[in-house]
ROLOLUM-399905 format. One line per 8 residues: their letters; for each residue x, y, z of C-alpha. Coordinates in pm, whole numbers. Layout:
! ROLOLUM-399905
a> X/Y/Z ~ ...
! end
This chain:
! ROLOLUM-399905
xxxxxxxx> 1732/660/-2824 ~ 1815/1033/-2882 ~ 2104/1163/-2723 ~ 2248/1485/-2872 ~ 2070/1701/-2598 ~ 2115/1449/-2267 ~ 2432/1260/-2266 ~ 2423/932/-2070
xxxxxxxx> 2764/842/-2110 ~ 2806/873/-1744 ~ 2625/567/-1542 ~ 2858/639/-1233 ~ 2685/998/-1199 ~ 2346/830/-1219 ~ 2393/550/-968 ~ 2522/848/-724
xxxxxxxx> 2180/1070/-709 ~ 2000/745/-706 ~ 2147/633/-386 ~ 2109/996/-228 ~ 1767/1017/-398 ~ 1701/694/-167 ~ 1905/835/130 ~ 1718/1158/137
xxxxxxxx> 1391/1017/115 ~ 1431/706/320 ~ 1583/941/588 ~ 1327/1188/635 ~ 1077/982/636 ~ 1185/794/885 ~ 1262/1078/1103 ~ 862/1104/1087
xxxxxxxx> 696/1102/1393 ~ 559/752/1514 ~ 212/841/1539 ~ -44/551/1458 ~ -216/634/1126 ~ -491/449/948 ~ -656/201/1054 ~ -552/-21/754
xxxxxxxx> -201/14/881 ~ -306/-142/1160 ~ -478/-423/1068 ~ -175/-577/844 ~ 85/-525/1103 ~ -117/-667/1399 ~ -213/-1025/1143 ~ 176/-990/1116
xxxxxxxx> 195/-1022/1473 ~ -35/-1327/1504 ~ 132/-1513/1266 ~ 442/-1440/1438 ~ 263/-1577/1729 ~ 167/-1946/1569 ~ -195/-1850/1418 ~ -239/-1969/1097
xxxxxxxx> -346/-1686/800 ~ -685/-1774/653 ~ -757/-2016/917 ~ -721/-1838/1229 ~ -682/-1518/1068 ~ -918/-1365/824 ~ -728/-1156/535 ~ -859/-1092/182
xxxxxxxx> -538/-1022/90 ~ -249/-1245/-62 ~ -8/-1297/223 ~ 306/-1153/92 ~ 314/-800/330 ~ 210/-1027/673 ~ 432/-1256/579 ~ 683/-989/517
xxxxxxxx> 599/-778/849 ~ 638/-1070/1076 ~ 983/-1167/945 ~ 1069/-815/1000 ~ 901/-813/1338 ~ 1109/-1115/1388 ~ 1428/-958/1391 ~ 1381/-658/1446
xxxxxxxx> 1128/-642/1686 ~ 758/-611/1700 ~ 762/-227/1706 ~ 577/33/1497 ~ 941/181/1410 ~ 1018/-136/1215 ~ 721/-91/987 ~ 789/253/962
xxxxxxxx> 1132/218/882 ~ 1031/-57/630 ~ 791/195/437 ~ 1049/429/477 ~ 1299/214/266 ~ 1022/116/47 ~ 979/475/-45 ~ 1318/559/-63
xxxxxxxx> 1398/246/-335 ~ 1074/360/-540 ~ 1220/759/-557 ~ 1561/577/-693 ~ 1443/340/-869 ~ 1182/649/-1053 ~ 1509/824/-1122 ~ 1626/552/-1330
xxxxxxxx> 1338/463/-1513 ~ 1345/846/-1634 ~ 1675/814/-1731 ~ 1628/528/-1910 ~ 1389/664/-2107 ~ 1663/950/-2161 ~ 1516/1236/-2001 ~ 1731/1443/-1856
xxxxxxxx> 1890/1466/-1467 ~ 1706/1744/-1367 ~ 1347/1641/-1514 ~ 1469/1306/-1402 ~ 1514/1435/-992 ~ 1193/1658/-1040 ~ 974/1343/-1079 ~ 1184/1161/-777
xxxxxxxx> 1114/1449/-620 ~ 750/1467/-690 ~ 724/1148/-548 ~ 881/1185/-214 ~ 663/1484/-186 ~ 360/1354/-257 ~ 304/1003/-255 ~ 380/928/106
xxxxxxxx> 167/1172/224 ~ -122/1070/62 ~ -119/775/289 ~ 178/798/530 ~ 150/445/660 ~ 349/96/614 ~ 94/-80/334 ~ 158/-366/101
xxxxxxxx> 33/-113/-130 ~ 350/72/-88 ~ 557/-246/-197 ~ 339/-353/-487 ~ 436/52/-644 ~ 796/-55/-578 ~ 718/-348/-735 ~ 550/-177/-1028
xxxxxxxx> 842/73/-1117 ~ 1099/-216/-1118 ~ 921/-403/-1360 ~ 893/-68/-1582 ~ 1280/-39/-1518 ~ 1277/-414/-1650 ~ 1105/-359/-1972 ~ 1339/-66/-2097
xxxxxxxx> 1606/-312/-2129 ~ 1660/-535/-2421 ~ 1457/-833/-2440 ~ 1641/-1165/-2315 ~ 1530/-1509/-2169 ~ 1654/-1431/-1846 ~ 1494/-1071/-1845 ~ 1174/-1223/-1923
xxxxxxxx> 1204/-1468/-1590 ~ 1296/-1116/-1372 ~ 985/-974/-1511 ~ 761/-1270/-1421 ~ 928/-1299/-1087 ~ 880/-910/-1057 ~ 495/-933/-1103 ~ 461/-1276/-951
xxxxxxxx> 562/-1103/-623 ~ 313/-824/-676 ~ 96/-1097/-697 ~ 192/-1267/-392 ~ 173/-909/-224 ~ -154/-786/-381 ~ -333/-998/-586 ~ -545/-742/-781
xxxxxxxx> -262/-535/-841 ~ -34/-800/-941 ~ -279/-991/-1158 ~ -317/-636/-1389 ~ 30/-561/-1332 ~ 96/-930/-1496 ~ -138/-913/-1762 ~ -3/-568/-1879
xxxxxxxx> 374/-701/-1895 ~ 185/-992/-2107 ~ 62/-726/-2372 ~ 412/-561/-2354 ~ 615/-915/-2430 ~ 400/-987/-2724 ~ 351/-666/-2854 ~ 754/-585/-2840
xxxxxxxx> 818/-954/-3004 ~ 522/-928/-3255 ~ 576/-614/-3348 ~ 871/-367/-3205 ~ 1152/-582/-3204 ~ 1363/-571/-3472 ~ 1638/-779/-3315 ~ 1577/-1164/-3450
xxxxxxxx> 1756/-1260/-3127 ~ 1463/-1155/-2841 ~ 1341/-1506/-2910 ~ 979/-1429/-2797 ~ 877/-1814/-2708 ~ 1167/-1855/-2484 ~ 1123/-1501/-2313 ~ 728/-1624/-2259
xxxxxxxx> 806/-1924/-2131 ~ 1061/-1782/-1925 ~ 800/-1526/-1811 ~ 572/-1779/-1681 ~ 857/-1938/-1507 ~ 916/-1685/-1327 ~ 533/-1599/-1238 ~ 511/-1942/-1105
xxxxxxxx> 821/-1902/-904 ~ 711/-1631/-708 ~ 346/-1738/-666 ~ 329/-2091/-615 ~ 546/-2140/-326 ~ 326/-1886/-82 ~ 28/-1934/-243 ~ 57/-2296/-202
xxxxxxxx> 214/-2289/144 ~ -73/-2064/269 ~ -310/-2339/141 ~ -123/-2629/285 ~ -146/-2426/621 ~ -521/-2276/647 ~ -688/-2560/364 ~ -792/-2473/15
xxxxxxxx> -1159/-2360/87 ~ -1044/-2059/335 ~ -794/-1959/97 ~ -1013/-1912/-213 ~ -1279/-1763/-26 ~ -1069/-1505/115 ~ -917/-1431/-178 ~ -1119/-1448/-487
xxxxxxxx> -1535/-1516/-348 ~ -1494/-1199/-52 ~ -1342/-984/-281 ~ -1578/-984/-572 ~ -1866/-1054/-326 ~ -1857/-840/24 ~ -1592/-565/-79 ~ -1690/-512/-418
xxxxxxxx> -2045/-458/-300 ~ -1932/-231/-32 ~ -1675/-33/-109 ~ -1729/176/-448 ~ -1621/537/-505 ~ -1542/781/-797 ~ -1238/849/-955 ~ -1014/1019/-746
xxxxxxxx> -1257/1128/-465 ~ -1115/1108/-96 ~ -761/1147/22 ~ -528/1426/59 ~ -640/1803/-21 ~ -292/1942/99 ~ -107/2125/-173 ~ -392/2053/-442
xxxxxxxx> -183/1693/-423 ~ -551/1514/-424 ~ -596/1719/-800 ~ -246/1657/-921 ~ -262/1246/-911 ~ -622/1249/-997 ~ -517/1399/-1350 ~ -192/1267/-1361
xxxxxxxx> -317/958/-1557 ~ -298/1223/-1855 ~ 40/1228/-1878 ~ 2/887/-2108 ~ -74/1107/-2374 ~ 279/1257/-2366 ~ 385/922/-2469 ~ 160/816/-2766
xxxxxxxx> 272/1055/-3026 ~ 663/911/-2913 ~ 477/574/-3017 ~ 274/619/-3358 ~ 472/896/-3473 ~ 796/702/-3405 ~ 645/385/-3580 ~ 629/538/-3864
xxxxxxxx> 915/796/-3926 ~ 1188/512/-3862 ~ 1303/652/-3539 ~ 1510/411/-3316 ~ 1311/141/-3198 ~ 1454/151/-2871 ~ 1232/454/-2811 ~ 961/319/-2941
xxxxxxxx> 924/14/-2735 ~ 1030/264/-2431 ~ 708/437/-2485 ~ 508/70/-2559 ~ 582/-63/-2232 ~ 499/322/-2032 ~ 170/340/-2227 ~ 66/-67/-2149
xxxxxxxx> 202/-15/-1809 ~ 50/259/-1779 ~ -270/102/-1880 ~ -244/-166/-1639 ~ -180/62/-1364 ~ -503/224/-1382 ~ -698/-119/-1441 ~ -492/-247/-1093
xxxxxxxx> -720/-5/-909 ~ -1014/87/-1085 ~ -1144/-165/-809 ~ -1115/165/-563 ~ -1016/429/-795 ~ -1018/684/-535 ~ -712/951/-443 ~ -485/760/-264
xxxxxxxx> -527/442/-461 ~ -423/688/-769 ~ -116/799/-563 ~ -6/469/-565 ~ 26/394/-932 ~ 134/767/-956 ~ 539/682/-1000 ~ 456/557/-1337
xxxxxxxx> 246/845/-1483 ~ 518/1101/-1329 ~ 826/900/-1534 ~ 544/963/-1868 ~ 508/1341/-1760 ~ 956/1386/-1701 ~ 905/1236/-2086 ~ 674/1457/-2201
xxxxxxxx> 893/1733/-2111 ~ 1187/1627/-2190 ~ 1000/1552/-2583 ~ 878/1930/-2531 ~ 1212/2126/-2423 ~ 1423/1900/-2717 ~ 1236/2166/-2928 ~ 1374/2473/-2839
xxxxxxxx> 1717/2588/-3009 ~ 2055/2392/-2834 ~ 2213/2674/-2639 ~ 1859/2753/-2432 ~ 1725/2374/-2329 ~ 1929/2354/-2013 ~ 1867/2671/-1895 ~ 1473/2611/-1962
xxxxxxxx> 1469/2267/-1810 ~ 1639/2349/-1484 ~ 1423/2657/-1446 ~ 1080/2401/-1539 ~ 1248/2147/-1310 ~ 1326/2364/-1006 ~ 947/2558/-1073 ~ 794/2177/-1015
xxxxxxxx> 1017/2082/-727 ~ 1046/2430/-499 ~ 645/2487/-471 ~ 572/2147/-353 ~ 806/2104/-157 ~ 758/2484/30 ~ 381/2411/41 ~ 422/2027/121
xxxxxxxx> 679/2113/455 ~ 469/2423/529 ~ 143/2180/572 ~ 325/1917/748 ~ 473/2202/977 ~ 107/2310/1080 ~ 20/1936/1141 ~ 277/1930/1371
xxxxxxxx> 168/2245/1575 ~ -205/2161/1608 ~ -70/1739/1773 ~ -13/1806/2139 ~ 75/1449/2122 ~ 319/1249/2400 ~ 590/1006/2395 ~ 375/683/2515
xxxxxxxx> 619/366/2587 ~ 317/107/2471 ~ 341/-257/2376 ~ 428/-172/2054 ~ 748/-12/2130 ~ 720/400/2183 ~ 424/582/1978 ~ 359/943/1992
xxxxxxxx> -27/993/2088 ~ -234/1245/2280 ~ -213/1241/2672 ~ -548/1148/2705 ~ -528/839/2506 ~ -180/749/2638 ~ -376/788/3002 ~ -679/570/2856
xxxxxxxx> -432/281/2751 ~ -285/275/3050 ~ -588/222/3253 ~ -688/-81/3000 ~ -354/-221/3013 ~ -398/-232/3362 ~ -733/-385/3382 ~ -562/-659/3093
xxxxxxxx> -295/-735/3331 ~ -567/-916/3539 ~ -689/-1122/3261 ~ -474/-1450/3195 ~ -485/-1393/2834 ~ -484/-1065/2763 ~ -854/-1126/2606 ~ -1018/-829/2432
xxxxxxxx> -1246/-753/2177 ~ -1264/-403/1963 ~ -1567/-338/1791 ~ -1538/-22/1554 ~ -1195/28/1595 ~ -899/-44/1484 ~ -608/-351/1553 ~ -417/-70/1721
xxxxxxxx> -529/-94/2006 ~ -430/-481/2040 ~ -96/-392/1949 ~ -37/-66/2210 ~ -183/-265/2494 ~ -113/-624/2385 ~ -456/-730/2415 ~ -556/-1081/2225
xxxxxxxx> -827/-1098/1953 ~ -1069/-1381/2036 ~ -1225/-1343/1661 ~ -1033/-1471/1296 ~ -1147/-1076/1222 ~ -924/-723/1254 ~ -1215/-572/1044 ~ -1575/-536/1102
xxxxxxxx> -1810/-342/911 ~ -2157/-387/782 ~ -2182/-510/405 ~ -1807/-600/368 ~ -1839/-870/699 ~ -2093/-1126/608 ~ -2355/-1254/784 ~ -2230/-1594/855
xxxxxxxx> -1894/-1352/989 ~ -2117/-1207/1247 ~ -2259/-1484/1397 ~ -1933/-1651/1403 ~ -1796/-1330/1607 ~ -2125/-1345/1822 ~ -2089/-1747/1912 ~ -1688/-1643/2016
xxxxxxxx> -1803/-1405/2236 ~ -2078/-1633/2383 ~ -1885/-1913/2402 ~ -1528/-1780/2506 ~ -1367/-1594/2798 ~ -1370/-1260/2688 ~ -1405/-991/3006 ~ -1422/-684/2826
xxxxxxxx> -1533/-537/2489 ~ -1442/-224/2336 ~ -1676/-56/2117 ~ -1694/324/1984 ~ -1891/484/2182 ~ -2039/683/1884 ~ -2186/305/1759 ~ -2290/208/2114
xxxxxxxx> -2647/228/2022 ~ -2623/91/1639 ~ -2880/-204/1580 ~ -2623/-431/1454 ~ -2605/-814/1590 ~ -2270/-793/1754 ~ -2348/-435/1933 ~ -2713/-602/2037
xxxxxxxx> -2512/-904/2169 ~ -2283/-673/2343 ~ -2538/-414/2515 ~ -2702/-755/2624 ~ -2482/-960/2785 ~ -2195/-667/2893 ~ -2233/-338/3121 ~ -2015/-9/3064
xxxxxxxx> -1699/11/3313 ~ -1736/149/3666 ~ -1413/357/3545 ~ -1550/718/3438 ~ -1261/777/3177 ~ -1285/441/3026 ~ -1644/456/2989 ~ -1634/785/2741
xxxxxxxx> -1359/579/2548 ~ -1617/294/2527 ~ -1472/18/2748 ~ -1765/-283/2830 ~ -1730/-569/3021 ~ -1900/-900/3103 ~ -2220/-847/3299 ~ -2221/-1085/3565
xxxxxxxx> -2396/-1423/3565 ~ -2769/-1377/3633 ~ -2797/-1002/3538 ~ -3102/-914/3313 ~ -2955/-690/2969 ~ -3135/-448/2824 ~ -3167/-600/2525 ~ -3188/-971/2574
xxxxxx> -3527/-1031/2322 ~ -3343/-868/2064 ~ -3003/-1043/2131 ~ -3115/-1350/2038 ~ -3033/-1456/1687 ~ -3159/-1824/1660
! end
């Protein structure tokens, strides 16, 4: 690759600002506040919990996921504890490994240290706060960037096992994701053997079957454990029929609708796709003047990742699913710019970089901590020691939990069922879900899903319900079942929250005619 402008012959330098790249990041944002944040978030971590518990994913627990993050989350919650600081502090390291690991890929690519830090710096300023929760989605982006890092090095055997591995585990984490991810290293390995790579010694059938190795690797063993535990039928249901069925149907949006609007960050990774085009004239152009093939096959693999990036969520193509494949398209834009500034006469490029570098970095950053700053002022919130170690909520929530904690402490097993909102509430209060289900809404939960929620809560001991009171009155089989055979609290306060509970034997509902389904 070219190097007259940005030396490299100092790897020692590099691996410094990576590590306090990743201690800066990881650090502040785990000095975050613990407040509990989407509802997503909360759904995971508390299936992480049950499994930690003895339930069995698939079977006793309904996930349309591949099992990689629970599995993940209840190790962690298994030493650690079963706290919301551990995941927190696991994003927080997730982040902090992608902003270093961004850092390299730029420089591998052989941008230069400042454009390099600008787009770790981008990252750390944006990305988390697009969704600032522990996610699998989080991990399959980490995921994503290392195999990037991967396919900048020289093609070997044992580099084409890593990669498989690599995108095996995004697999195992995410299966859309990973499956794109996977097909897009594909195109890369036969593309760079076909048709980049000069070197006779890449031996493209051993790096493909080494590839596949290593997809296996990582797939088959939790894949295949998950099935020997829950039964084949639950497993491909969940994770191929419900997908392309109930959540396909359900949940469609345009491109980068939703999400942040702080900072214009929503417009910035909505567009930042673009910066692919940065890369293709380093491709055709290169192919054909005879340039070094090294940075030719550098810009293959960012354009086909790339690629493959976008397909991984054009399921849900909205903003924050575009902040998550952002990392990429950032490392295309630092190359773009470095391609640009390698124009300008010797003795001015640094002194134009750093100035483009620190113009990127200081406004988002000032308008990214001046945002979170006003956040901060407008939560009153409180220090609330819950069940799921200390959380920082408002006082009348933290008074609301206590009251239902109090009224679970009476119940044998902690038995409770939320309707409309999320698995955090289990988790602060400890409260058991009777149902296989941490996520109910019309469309995406089948039919046959409802009346196997209704027949739990007709059949089972479950004392008291909690449903939003703003869908109290929706027509919906499980909130007809619930206004029929369950009264509203005597408890004033835990009434507006929307706290029900079993109607005693004999009473007459309100709805009774209309609770019957068959």
């Amino acid at each position: 690759m070219e190097r007259a402008v940005n030396d490299r012959a100092r790897p020692g330098l590099d691996a410094a600002l990576a590590l306090l790249i990743f201690a800066v990041c990881a650090g502040r944002l785990a000095a975050f506040p613990l407040q509990p944040g989407h509802a997503d978030e909360a759904h995971y971590l508390h299936e992480a919990k049950r499994v930690l518990q003895g339930e069995r994913l698939y079977r006793d627990v309904f996930e349309l996921t591949t099992p990689g993050w629970v599995y993940l989350m209840a190790l962690l919650f298994e030493v650690f504890g079963v706290t919301l600081r551990t995941a927190r502090m696991a994003a927080a390291v997730i982040h902090g490994a992608t902003a270093a690991l961004l850092f390299i890929v730029c420089r591998r690519l052989d941008v230069r240290r400042g454009f390099a830090l600008a787009a770790a710096a981008t990252y750390l300023w944006v990305c988390p706060q697009m969704f600032p929760v522990a996610s699998q989605h989080w991990l399959a982006t980490l995921l994503g960037v290392l195999v990037l890092a991967l396919c900048l090095r020289p093609l070997r055997p044992w580099l084409g096992g890593a990669l498989g591995f690599v995108a095996g585990l995004m697999i195992a984490v995410h299966q859309a994701r990973g499956l794109a991810m996977a097909a897009g290293v594909a195109a890369f390995l036969t593309v760079d053997s076909l048709v980049l790579q000069r070197d006779h010694r890449s031996q493209p059938l051993a790096v493909g079957i080494a590839f596949a190795a290593g997809l296996l690797l990582a797939t088959v063993p939790m894949l295949g454990a998950a099935t020997v535990s829950a039964g084949f039928e639950p497993v491909w249901y969940a994770l191929v029929m419900h997908p392309m069925q109930s959540y396909a149907s359900t949940f469609v949006t345009s491109w980068g609708r939703g999400g942040s609007t702080v900072f214009s960050v929503r417009g910035l990774v909505t567009y930042v796709p673009l910066a692919l085009l940065c890369v293709i004239p380093r491709v055709l152009y290169g192919r054909h003047s005879g340039a070094d093939p090294r940075s030719v096959r550098a810009g293959a693999a960012v354009l086909l990742l790339g690629g493959a990036s976008v397909a991984s969520v054009w399921y849900y193509p909205d903003a924050i699913h575009l902040a998550f494949i952002a990392p990429l398209f950032f490392a295309a834009a630092a190359d773009g710019l470095e391609r640009a500034v390698r124009r300008l006469a010797g003795p001015v490029q640094n002194g134009v970089a750093w100035a483009i570098a620190v113009a990127i970095v200081v406004p988002i950053g000032v308008g990214m901590t001046r945002e979170l700053a006003a956040r901060s002022s407008r939560r009153l919130t409180t220090v609330y020691r819950s069940a799921f170690g200390p959380v920082e909520v408002f006082p009348s929530h933290a008074a609301m939990l206590d009251d239902l904690s109090r009224l679970l402490d009476a119940v044998p097993s902690r038995t409770l069922y939320c309707h409309g909102y999320s698995a955090y509430t289990y988790l602060l209060v400890d409260g058991r879900n009777p149902t296989r289900f941490e996520f109910v809404r019309a469309g995406y939960t089948t039919a046959a899903q409802v009346e196997e929620i209704v027949a739990v809560l007709r059949t089972q001991d479950v004392p008291y319900v909690w449903i939003n009171p703003r869908d109290a009155e929706a027509r919906d089989p499980i909130t007809i079942f619930i206004r029929d055979h369950y009264e509203r609290v005597e408890d004033a306060a835990l009434q507006r929250w929307g706290l029900w509970q079993r109607r005693a034997p004999g009473a007459a509902g309100r709805h009774s005619s209309a609770a019957r389904l068959g």
